[in-house]
py3Dmol code that shows the C-alpha trace and the ligand (Angstrom):
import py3Dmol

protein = """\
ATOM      1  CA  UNK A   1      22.680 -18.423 -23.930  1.00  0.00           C
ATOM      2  CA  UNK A   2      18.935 -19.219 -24.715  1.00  0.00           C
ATOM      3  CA  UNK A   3      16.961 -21.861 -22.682  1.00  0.00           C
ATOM      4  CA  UNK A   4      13.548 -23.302 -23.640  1.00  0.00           C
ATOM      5  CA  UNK A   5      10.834 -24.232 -21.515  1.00  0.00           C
ATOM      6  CA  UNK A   6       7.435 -24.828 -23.846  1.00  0.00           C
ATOM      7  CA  UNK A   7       4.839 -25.480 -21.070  1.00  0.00           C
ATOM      8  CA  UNK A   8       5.179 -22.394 -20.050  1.00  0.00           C
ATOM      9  CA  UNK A   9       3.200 -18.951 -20.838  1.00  0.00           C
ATOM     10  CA  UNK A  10       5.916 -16.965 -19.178  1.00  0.00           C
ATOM     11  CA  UNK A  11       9.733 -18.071 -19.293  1.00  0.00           C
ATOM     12  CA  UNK A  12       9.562 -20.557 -21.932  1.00  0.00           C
ATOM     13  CA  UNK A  13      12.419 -19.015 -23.690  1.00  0.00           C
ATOM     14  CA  UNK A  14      15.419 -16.891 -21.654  1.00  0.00           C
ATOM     15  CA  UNK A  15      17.986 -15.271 -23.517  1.00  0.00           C
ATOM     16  CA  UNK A  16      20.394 -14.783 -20.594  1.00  0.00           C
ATOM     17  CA  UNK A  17      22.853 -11.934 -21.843  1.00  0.00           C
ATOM     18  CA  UNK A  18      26.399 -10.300 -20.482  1.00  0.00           C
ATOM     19  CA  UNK A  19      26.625  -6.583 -19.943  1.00  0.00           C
ATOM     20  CA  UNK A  20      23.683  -4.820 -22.134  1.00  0.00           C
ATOM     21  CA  UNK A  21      22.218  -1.190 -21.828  1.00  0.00           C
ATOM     22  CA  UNK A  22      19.045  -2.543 -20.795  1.00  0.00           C
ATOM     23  CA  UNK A  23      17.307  -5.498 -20.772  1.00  0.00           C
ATOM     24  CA  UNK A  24      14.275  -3.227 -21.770  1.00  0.00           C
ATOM     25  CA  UNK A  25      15.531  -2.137 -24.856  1.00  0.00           C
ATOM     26  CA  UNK A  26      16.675  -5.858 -25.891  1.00  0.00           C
ATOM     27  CA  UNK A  27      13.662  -7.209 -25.002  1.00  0.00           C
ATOM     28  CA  UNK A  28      11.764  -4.465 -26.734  1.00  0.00           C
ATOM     29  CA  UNK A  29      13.529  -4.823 -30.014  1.00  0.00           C
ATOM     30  CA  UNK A  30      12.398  -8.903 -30.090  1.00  0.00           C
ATOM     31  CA  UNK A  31       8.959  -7.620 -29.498  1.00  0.00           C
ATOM     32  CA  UNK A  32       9.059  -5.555 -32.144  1.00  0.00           C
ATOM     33  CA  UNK A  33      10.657  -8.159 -34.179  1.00  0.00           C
ATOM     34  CA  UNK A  34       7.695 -10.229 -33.421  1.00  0.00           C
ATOM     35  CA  UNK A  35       8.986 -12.572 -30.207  1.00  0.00           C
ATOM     36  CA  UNK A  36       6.026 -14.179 -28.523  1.00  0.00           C
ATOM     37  CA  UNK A  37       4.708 -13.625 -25.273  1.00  0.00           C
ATOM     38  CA  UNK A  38       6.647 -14.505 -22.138  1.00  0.00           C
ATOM     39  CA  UNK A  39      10.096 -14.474 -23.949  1.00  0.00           C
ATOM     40  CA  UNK A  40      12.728 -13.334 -21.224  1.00  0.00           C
ATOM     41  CA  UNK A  41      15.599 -11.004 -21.370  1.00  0.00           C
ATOM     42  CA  UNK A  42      18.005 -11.270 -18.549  1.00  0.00           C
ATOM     43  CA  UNK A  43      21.591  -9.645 -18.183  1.00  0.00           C
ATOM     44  CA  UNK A  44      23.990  -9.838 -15.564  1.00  0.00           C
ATOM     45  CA  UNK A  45      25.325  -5.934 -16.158  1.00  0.00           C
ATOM     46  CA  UNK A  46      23.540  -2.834 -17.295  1.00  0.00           C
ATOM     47  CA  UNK A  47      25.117   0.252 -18.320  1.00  0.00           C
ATOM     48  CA  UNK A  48      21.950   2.599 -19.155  1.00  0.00           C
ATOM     49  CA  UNK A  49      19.585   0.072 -16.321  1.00  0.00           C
ATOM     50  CA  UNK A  50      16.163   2.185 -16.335  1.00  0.00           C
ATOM     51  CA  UNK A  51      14.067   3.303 -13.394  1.00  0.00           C
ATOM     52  CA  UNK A  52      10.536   4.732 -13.408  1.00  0.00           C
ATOM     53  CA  UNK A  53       9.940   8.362 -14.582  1.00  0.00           C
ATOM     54  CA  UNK A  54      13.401   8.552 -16.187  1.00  0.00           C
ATOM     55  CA  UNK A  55      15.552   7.461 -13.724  1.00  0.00           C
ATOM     56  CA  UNK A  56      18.858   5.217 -13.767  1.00  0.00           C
ATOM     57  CA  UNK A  57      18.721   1.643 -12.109  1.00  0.00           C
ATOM     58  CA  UNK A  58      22.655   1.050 -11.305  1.00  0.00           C
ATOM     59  CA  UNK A  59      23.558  -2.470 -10.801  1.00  0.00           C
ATOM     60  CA  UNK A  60      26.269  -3.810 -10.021  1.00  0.00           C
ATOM     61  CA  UNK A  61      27.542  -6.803 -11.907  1.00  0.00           C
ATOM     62  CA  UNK A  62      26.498 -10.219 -11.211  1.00  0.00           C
ATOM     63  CA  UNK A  63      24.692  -9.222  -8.252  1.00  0.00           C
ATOM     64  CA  UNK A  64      20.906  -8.539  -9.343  1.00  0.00           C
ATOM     65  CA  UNK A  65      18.368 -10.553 -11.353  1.00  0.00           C
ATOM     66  CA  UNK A  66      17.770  -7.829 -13.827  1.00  0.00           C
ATOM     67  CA  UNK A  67      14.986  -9.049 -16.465  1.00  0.00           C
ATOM     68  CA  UNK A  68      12.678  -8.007 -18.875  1.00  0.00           C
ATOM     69  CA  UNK A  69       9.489 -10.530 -19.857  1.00  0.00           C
ATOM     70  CA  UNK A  70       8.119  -9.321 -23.067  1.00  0.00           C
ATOM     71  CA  UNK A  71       3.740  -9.710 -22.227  1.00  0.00           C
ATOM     72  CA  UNK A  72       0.922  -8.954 -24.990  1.00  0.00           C
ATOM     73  CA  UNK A  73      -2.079  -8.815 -22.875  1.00  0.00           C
ATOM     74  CA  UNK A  74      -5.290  -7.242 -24.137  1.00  0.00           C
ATOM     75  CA  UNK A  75      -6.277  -4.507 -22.909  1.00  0.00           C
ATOM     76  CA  UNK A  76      -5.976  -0.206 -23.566  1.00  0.00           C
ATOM     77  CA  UNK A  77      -2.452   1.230 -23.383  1.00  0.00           C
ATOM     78  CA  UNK A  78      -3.324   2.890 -20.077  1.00  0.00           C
ATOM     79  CA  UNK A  79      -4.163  -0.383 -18.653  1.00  0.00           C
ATOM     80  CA  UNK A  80      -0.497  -1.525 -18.978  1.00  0.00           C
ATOM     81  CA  UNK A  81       0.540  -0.236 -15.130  1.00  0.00           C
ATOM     82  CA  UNK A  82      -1.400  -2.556 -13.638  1.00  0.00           C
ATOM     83  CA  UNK A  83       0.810  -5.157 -14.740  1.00  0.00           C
ATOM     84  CA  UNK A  84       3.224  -3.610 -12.070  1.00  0.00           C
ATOM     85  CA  UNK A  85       0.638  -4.355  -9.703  1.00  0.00           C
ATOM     86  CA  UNK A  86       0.802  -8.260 -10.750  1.00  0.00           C
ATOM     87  CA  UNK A  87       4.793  -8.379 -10.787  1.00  0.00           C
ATOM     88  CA  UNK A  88       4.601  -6.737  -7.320  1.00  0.00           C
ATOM     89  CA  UNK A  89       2.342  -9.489  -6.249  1.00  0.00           C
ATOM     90  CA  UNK A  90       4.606 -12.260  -8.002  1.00  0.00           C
ATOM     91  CA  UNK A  91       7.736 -10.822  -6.402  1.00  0.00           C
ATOM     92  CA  UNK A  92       6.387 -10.836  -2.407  1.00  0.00           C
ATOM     93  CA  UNK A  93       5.581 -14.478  -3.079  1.00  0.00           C
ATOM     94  CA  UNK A  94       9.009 -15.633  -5.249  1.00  0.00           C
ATOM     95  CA  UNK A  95      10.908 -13.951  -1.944  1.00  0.00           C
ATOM     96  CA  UNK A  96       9.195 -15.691   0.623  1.00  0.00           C
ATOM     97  CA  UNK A  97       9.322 -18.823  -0.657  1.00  0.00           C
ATOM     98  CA  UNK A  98      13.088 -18.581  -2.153  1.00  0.00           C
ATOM     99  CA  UNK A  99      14.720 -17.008   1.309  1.00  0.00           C
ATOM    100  CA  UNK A 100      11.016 -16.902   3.639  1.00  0.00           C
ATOM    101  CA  UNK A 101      11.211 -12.992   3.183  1.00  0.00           C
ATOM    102  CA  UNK A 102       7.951 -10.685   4.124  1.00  0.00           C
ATOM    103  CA  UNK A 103       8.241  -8.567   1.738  1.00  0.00           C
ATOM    104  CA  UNK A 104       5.291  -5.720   0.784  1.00  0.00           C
ATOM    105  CA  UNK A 105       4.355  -3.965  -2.226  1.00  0.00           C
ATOM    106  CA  UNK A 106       4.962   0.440  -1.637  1.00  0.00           C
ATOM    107  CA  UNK A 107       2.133   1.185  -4.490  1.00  0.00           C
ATOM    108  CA  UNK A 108       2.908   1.368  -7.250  1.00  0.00           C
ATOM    109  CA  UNK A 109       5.517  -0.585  -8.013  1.00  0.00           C
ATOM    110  CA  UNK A 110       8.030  -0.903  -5.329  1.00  0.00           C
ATOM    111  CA  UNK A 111       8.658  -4.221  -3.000  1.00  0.00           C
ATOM    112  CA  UNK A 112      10.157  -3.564   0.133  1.00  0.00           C
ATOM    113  CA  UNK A 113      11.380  -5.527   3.174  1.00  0.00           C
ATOM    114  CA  UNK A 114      10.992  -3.531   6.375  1.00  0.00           C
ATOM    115  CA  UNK A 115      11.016   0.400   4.795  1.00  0.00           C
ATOM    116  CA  UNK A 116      13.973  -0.755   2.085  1.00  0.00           C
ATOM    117  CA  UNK A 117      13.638  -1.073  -1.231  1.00  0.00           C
ATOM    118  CA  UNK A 118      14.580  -4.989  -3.030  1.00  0.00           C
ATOM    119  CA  UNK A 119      13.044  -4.796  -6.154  1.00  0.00           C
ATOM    120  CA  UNK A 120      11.594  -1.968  -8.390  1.00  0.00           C
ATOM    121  CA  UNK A 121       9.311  -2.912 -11.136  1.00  0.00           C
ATOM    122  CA  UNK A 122       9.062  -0.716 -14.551  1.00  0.00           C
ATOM    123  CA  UNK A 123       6.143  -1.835 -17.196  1.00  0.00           C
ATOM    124  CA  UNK A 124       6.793   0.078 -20.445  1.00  0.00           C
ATOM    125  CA  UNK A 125       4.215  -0.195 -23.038  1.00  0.00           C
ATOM    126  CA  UNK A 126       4.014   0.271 -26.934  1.00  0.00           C
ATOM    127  CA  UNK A 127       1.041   0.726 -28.973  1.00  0.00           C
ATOM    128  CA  UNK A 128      -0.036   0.547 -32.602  1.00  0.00           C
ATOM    129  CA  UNK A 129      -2.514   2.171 -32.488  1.00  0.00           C
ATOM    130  CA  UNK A 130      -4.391   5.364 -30.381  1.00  0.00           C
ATOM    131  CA  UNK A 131      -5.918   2.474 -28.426  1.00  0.00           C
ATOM    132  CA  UNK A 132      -3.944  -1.001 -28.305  1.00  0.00           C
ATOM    133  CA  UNK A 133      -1.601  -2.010 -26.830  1.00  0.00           C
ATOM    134  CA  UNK A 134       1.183  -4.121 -29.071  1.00  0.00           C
ATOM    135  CA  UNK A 135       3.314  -5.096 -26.465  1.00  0.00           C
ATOM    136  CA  UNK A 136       4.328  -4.950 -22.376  1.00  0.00           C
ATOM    137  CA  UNK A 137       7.969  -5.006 -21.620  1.00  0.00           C
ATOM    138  CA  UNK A 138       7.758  -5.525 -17.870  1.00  0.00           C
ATOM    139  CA  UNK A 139      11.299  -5.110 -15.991  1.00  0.00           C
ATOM    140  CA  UNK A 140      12.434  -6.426 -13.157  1.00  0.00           C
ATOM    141  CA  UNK A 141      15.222  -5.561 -10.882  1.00  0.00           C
ATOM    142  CA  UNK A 142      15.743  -7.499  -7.742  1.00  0.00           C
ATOM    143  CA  UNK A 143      18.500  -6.805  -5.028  1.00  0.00           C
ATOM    144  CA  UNK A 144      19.722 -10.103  -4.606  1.00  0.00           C
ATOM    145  CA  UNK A 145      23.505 -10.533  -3.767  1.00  0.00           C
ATOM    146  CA  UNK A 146      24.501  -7.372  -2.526  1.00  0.00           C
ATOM    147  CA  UNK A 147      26.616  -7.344   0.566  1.00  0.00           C
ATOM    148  CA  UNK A 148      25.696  -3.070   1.158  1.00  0.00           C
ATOM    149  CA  UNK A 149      24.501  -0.405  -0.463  1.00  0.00           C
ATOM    150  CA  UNK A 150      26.529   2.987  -0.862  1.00  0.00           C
ATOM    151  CA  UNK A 151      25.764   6.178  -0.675  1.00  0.00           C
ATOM    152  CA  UNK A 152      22.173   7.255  -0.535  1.00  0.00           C
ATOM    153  CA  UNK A 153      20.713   4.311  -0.902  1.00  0.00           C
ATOM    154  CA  UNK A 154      22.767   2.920   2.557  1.00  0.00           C
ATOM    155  CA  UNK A 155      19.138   3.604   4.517  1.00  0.00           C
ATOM    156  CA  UNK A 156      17.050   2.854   1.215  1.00  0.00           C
ATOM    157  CA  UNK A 157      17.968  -0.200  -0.128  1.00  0.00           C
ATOM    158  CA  UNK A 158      18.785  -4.075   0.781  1.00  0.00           C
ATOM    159  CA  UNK A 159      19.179  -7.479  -0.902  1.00  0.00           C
ATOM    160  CA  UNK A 160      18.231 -10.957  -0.371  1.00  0.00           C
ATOM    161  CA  UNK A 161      21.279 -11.504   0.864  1.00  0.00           C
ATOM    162  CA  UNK A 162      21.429  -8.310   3.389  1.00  0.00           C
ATOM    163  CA  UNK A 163      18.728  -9.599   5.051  1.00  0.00           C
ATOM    164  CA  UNK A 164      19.459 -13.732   4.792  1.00  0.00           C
ATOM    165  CA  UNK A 165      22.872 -13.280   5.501  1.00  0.00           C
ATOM    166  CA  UNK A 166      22.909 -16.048   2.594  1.00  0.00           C
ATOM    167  CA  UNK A 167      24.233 -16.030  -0.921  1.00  0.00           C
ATOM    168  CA  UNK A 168      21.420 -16.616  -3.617  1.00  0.00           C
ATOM    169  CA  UNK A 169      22.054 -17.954  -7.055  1.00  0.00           C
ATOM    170  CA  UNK A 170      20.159 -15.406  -9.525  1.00  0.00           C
ATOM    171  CA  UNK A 171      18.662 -18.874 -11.922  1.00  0.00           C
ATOM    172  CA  UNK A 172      16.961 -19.851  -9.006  1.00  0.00           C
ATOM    173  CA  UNK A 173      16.041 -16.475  -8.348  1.00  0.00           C
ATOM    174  CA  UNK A 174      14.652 -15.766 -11.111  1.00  0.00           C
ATOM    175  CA  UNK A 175      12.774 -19.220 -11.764  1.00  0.00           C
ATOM    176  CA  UNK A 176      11.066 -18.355  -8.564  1.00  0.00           C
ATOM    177  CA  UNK A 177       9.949 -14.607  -9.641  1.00  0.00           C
ATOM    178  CA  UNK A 178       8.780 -16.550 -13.020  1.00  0.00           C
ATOM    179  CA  UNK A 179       6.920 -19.439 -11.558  1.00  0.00           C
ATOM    180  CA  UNK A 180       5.117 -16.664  -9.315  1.00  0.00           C
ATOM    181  CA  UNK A 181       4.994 -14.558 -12.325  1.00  0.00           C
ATOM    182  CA  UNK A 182       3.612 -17.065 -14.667  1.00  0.00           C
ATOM    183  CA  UNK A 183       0.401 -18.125 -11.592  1.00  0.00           C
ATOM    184  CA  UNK A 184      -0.137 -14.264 -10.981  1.00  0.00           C
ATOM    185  CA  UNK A 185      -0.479 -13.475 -14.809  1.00  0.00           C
ATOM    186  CA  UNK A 186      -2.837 -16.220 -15.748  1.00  0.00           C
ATOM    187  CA  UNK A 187      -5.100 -14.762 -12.811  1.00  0.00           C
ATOM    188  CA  UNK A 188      -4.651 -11.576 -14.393  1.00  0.00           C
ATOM    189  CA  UNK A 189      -5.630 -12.479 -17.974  1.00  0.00           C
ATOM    190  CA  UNK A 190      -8.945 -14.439 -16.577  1.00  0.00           C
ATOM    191  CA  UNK A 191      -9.986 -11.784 -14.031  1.00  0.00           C
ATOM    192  CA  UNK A 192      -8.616  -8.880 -14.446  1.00  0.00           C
ATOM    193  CA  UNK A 193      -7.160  -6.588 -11.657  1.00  0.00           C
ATOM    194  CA  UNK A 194     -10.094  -6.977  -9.172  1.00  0.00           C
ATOM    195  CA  UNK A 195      -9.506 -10.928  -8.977  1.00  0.00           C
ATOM    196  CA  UNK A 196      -6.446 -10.029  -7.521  1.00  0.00           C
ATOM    197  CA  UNK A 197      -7.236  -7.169  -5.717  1.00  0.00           C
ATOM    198  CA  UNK A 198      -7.584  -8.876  -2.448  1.00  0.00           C
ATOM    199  CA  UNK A 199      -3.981 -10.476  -3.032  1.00  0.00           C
ATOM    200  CA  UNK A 200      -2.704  -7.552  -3.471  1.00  0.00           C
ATOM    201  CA  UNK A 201      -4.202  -5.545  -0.001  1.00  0.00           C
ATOM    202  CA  UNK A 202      -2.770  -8.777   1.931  1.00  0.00           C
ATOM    203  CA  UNK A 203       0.697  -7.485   0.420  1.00  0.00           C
ATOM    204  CA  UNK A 204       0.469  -4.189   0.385  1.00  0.00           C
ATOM    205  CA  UNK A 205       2.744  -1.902   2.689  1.00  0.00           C
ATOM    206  CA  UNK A 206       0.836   1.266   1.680  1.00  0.00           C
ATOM    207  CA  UNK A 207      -2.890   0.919   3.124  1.00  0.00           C
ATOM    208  CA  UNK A 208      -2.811   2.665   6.089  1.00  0.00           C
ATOM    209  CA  UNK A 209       0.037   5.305   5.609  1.00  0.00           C
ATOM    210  CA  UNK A 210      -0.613   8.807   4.674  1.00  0.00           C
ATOM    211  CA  UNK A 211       1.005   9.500   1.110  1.00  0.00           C
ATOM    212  CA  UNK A 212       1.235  12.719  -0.902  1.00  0.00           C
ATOM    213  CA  UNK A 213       0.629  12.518  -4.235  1.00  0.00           C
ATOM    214  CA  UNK A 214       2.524  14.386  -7.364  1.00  0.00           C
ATOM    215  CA  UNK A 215      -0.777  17.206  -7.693  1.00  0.00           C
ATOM    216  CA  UNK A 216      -0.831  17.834  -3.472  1.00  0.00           C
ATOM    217  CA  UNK A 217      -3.245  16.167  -2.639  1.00  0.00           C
ATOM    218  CA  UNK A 218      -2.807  13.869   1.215  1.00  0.00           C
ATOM    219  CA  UNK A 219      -4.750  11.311   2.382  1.00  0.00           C
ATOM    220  CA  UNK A 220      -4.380   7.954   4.255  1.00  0.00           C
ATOM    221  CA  UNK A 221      -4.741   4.729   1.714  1.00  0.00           C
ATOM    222  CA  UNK A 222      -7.783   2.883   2.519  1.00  0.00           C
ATOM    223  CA  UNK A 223      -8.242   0.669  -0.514  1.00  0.00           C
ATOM    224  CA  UNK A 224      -7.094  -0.117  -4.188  1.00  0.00           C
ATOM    225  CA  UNK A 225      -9.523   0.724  -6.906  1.00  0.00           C
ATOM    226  CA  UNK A 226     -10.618  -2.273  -9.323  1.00  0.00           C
ATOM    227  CA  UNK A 227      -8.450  -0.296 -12.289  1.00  0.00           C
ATOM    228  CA  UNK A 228      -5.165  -0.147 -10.067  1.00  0.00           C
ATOM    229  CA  UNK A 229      -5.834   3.431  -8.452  1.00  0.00           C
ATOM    230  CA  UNK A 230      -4.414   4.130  -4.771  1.00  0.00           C
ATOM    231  CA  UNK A 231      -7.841   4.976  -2.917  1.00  0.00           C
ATOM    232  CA  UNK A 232      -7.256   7.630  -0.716  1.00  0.00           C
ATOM    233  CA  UNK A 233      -9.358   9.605   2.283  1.00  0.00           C
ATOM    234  CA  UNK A 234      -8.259  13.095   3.376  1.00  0.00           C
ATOM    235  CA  UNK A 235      -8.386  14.889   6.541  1.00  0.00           C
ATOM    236  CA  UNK A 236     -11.979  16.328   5.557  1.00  0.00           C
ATOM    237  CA  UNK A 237     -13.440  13.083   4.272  1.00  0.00           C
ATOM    238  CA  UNK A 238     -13.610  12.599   1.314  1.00  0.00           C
ATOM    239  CA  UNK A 239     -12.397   9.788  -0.844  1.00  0.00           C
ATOM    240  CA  UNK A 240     -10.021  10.294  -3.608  1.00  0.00           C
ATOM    241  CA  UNK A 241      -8.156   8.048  -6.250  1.00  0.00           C
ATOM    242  CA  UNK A 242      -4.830   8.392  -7.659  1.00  0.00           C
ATOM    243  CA  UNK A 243      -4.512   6.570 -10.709  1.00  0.00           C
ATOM    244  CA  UNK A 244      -0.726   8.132 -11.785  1.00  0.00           C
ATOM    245  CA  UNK A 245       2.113  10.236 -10.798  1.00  0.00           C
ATOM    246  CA  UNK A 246       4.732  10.102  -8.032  1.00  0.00           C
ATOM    247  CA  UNK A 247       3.652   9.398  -4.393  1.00  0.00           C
ATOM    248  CA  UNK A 248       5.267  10.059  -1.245  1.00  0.00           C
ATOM    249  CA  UNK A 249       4.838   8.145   2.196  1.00  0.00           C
ATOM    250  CA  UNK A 250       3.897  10.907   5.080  1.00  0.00           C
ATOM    251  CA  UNK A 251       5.589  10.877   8.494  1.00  0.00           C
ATOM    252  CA  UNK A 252       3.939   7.098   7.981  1.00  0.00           C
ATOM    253  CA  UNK A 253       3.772   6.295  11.224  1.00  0.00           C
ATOM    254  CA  UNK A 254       2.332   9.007  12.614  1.00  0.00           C
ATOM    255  CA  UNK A 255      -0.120   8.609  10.182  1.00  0.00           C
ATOM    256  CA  UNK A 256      -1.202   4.881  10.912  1.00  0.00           C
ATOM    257  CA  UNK A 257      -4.468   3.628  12.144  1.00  0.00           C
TER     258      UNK A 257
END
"""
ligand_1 = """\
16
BTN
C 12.112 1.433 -10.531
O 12.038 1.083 -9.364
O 12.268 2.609 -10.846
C 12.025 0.375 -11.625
C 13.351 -0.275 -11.849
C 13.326 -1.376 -12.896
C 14.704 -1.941 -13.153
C 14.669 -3.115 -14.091
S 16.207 -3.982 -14.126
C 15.679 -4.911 -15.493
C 14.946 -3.953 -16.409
N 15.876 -3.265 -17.277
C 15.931 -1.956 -17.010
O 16.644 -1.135 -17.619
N 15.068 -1.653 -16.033
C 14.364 -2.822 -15.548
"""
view = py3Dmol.view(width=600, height=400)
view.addModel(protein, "pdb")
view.setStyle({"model": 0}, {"cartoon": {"style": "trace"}})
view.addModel(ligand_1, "xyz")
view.setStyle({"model": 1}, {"stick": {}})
view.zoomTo()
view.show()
């Protein structure tokens, strides 16, 4: 089913499909196809669901608002991450005012409530050219009905619904992450990341915890960089960035201050 909404940038048309792959690769085939900006692919099943740096995201049906939101903002290709940065944003907001969830963003592009994970966030960009950017297909998989979690994620993971004890329905769900979406974006496309910088420090679960990023290097997060980078200041001092790459939390709260 397709629904139409023209006043909007983001959402004003949803193609709302059954089981798919992934929503990414449907909604990157109408980008390439020439779909505008802020088309919507949702799904209530994927078989092949994506995860950051090649991993699976296993839903399971009916239970998740699993959507892709096709965006063509301008910009370099390497500027296309900080879009997870505005989604993460989007996503705190959309849960506390659907359920009156705190929910924080784990930088880069995580949202947890408490230390579990709800939502992950995966921006995939394509180019035409060494330097622009055509299109943004910016997923987004939210934990919403799920009664438990199996397996390793038992101690990882929760839902909307884990920690409301209430049953969501995923349009109004998803409405909500667009609406919050559609305010954060706008920002976004006026100001750039640092008018939302502040925004996101008031959400953020990582300032304050020691990480380890993907090349060794440790530090304690003191700040987010104007370009999306995880500021960082080591045991000796100095002050570090980490723009990319995996990071992992440090005994965190040991590590707090
Ligand atoms: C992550 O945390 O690794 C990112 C997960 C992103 C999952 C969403 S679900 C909707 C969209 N389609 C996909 O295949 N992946 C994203």
């Amino acid at each position: 089913m397709s629904l139409r909404d023209p006043s909007r940038r983001l959402g004003h048309t949803i193609h709302e499909l059954g089981t798919v792959e992934s929503t990414q690769i449907v909604a990157a085939r109408m980008a390439v196809g020439g779909a505008p900006e802020g088309t919507v692919v949702t799904a209530a099943h994927q078989t092949g669901g994506r995860g950051r740096r090649g991993r699976c995201w296993v839903d399971a049906a009916g239970e998740s608002l699993l959507m892709s939101v096709i965006l063509r903002p301008p910009g370099r290709p390497e500027e296309a991450p900080r879009l997870s940065l505005v989604a993460g944003i989007a996503v705190v907001d959309a849960l506390r005012s659907l359920a009156g969830l705190r929910a924080r963003i784990r930088w880069p592009n995580d949202v947890l409530v408490g230390e579990r994970k709800i939502c992950g966030i995966l921006p995939e960009a394509a180019t035409s050219g060494p330097d622009t950017l055509a299109h943004v297909i910016l997923g987004i998989g939210l934990n919403v009905n799920q009664a438990f979690f199996a397996d390793a994620w038992r101690t990882l993971a929760t839902s909307v619904r884990m920690e409301t004890g209430g049953v969501s329905g995923l349009g109004e769900t998803r409405r909500s992450v667009l609406e919050a979406l559609d305010d954060w974006y706008e920002r976004f496309l006026t100001t750039g990341l640092p008018g939302l910088r502040e925004a996101w420090l008031e959400r953020a679960y990582s300032i304050g915890r020691k990480v380890r990023a993907g090349d060794g290097r440790v530090g304690v997060v003191v700040d987010l960089a104007d370009d999306g980078a995880l500021v960082i200041r080591t045991d000796s001092g100095e002050t570090m960035r980490i723009l990319t790459g995996e990071v992992t939390m440090e005994a965190a709260d040991a590590a707090r201050h």
